[in-house]
TORKEPA-864480 format. One line per field, with one value per residue (C-alpha): chain; residue number from 1; x, y, z; residue in three letters. Coordinates in nm, 2 decimals, decimal comma, padded with zeros to 4 digits. Layout:
BEGIN
c = A ...
k = NUM ...
c1 = X ...
c2 = Y ...
c3 = Z ...
r = Ala ...
REM end
This chain:
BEGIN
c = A A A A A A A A A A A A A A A A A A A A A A A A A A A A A A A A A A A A A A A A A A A A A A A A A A A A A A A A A A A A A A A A A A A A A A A A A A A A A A A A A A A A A A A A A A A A A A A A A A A A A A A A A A A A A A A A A A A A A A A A A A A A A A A A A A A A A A A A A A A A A A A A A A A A A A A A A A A A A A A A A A A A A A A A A A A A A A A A A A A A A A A A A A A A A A A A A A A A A
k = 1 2 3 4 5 6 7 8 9 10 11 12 13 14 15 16 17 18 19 20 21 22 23 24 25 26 27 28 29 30 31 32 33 34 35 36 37 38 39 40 41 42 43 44 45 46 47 48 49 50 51 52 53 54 55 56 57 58 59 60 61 62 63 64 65 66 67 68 69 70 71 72 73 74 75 76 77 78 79 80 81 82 83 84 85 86 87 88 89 90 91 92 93 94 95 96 97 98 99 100 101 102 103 104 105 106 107 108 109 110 111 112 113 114 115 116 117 118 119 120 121 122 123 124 125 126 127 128 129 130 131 132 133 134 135 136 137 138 139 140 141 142 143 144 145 146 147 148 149 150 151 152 153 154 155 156 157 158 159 160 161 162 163 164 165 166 167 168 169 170 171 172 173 174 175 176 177 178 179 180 181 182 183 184 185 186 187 188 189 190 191 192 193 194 195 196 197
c1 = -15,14 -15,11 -14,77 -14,70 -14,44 -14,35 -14,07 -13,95 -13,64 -13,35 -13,46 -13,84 -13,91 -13,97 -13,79 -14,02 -14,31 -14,23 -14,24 -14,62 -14,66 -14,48 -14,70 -15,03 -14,89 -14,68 -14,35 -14,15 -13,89 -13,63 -13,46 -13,19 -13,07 -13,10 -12,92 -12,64 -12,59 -12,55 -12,26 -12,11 -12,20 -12,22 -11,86 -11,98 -12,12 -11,80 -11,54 -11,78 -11,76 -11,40 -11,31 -11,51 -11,42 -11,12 -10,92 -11,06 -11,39 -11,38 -11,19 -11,20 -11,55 -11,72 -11,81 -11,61 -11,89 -11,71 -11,49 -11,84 -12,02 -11,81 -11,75 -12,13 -12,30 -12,08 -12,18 -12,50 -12,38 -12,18 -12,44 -12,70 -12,42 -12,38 -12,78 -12,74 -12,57 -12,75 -13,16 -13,20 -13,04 -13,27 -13,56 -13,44 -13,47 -13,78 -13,92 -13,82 -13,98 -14,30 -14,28 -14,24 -14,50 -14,81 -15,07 -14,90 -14,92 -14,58 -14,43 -14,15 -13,94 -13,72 -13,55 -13,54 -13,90 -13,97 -13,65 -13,63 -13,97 -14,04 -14,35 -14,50 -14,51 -14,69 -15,07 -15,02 -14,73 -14,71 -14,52 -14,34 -14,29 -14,11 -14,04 -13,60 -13,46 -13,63 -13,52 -13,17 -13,21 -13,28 -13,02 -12,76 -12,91 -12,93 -12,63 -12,39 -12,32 -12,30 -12,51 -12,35 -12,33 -12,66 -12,77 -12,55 -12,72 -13,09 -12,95 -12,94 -13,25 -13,61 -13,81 -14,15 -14,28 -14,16 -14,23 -14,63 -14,76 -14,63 -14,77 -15,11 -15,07 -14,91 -14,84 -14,66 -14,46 -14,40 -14,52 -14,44 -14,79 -15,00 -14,80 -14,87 -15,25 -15,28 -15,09 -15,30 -15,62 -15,47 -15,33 -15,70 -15,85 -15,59 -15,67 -16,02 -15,99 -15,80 -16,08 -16,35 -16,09
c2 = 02,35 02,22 02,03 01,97 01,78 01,88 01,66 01,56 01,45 01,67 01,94 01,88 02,22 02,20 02,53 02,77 02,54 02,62 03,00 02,98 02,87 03,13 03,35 03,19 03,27 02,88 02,89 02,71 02,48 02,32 02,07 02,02 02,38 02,28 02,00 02,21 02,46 02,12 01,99 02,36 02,42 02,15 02,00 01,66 01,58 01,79 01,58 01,22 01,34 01,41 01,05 00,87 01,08 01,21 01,54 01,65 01,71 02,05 02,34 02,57 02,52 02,43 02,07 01,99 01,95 01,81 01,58 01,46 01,38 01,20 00,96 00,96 00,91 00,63 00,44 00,46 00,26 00,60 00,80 00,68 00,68 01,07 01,08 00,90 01,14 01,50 01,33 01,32 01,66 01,81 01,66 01,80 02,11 02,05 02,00 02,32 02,53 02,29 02,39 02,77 02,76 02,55 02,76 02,79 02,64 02,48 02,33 02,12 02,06 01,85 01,59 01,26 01,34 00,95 00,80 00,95 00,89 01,28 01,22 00,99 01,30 01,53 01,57 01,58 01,51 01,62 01,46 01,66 01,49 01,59 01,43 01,32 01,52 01,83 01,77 01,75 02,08 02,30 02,13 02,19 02,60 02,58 02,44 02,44 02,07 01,85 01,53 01,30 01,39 01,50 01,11 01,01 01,18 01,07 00,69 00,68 00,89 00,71 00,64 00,85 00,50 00,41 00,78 00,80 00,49 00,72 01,08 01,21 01,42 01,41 01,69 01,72 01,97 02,05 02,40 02,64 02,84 02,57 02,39 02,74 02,74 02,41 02,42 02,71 02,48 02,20 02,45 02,55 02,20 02,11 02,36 02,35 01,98 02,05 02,27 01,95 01,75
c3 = 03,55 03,21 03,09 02,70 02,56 02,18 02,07 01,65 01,50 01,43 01,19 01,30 01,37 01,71 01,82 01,55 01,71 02,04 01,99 01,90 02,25 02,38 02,21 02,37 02,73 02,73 02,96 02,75 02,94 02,66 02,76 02,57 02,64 03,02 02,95 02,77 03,09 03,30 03,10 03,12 03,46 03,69 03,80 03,89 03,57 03,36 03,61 03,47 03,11 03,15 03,33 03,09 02,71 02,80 02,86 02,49 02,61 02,74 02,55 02,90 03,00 02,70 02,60 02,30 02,10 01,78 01,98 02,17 01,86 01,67 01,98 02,10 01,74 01,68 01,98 02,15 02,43 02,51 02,38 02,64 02,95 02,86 02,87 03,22 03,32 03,29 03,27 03,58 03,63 03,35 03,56 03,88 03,72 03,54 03,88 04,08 03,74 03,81 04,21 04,14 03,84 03,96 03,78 03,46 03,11 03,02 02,70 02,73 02,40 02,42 02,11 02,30 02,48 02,49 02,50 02,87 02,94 03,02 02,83 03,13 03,36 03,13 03,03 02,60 02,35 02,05 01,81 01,44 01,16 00,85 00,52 00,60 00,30 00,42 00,80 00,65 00,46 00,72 00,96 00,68 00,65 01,03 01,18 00,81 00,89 00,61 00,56 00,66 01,07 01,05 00,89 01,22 01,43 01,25 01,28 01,67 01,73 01,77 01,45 01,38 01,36 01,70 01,84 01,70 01,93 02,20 02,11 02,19 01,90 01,53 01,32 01,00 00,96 00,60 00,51 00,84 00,79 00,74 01,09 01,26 01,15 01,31 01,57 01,71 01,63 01,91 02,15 02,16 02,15 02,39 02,64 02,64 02,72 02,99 03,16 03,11 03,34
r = Unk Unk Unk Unk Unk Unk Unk Unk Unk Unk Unk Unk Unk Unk Unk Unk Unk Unk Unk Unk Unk Unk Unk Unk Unk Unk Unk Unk Unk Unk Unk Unk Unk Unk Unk Unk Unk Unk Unk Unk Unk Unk Unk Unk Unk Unk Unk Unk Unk Unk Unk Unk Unk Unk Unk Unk Unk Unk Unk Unk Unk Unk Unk Unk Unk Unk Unk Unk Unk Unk Unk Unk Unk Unk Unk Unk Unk Unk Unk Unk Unk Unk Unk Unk Unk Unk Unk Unk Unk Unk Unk Unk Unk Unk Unk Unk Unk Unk Unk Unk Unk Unk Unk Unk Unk Unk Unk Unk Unk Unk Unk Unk Unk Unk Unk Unk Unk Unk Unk Unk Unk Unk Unk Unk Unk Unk Unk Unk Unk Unk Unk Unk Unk Unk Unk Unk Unk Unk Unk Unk Unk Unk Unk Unk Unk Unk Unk Unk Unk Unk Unk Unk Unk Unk Unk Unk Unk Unk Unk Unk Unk Unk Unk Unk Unk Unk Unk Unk Unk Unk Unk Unk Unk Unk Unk Unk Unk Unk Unk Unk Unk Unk Unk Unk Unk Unk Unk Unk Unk Unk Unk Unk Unk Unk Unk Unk Unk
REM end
């Protein structure tokens, strides 16, 4: 079995990224779309979001999302008890795909990779970087959020600086061909050194 972690910033690219691995036979387990069924899904966390944000947190069984962010990238303190709350749900389920997969290739992508120490279970992380005004353009084309929430939600997210010590791999993602050229170059390099081990 062979576990990757991609991770970036908001508006790193890591979504596009991930699709090349899909392409080279990868199962691709994102996070933060787990994480999104969980709030929707699973009562115990929905009844803990609703005690601790308020009745304004669900409209029917969807998280609020607007009401969410504005409270949660205001204030990490809340923004990390929300993240206590559906980790180690995410890696619950992170383990039953690892059980019912155990001769696959797996990516993981996942935003806050490091900050929930995911990356200590997994064999390489990669790590995308992008220049902050062009992370902010395609969030804005993506999402058609203005600047300012996306610079809030940039503000309480790791540093690159902080993230590189922590990634066994570093790619700039500036120009999406040249990314895919090399990205096929370490999914190549990567697998081959996981044969030697």
């Amino acid at each position: 079995m062979l576990k990757i972690g991609l991770t970036g910033g908001i508006g790193s690219g890591k979504t596009k990224i991930s699709k090349i691995f899909a392409e080279k036979g990868f199962k691709i387990f994102n996070s933060d779309e787990i994480a999104k069924t969980i709030i929707r899904n699973d009562h115990s966390v929905k009844n803990s979001i609703i005690n601790f944000f308020g009745t304004n947190s669900y409209i029917g069984d969807n998280l609020n999302s607007k009401y969410i962010s504005e409270i949660i990238y205001s204030d990490e303190d809340k923004l990390n008890y929300l993240n206590s709350l559906v980790h180690p749900k995410v890696f619950h389920q992170f383990e039953k795909v690892l059980k019912s997969n155990l001769n696959s290739k797996i990516l993981v992508e996942s935003a806050i990779l490091f900050e929930s120490n995911f990356h200590k279970i997994l064999d390489y992380n990669i790590l995308l970087i992008s220049p902050k005004a062009q992370r902010i353009n395609r969030v804005i084309k993506r999402d058609n959020i203005n600047k300012s929430d996306i610079e809030k939600i940039m503000k309480v997210q790791w540093s690159d600086k902080k993230k590189i010590s922590l990634a066994t791999f570093v790619i700039e993602n500036i120009n999406f061909s040249e990314t895919s050229v090399q990205i096929l170059s370490l999914i190549s390099k990567i697998e081959s050194l996981s044969e030697k081990k």
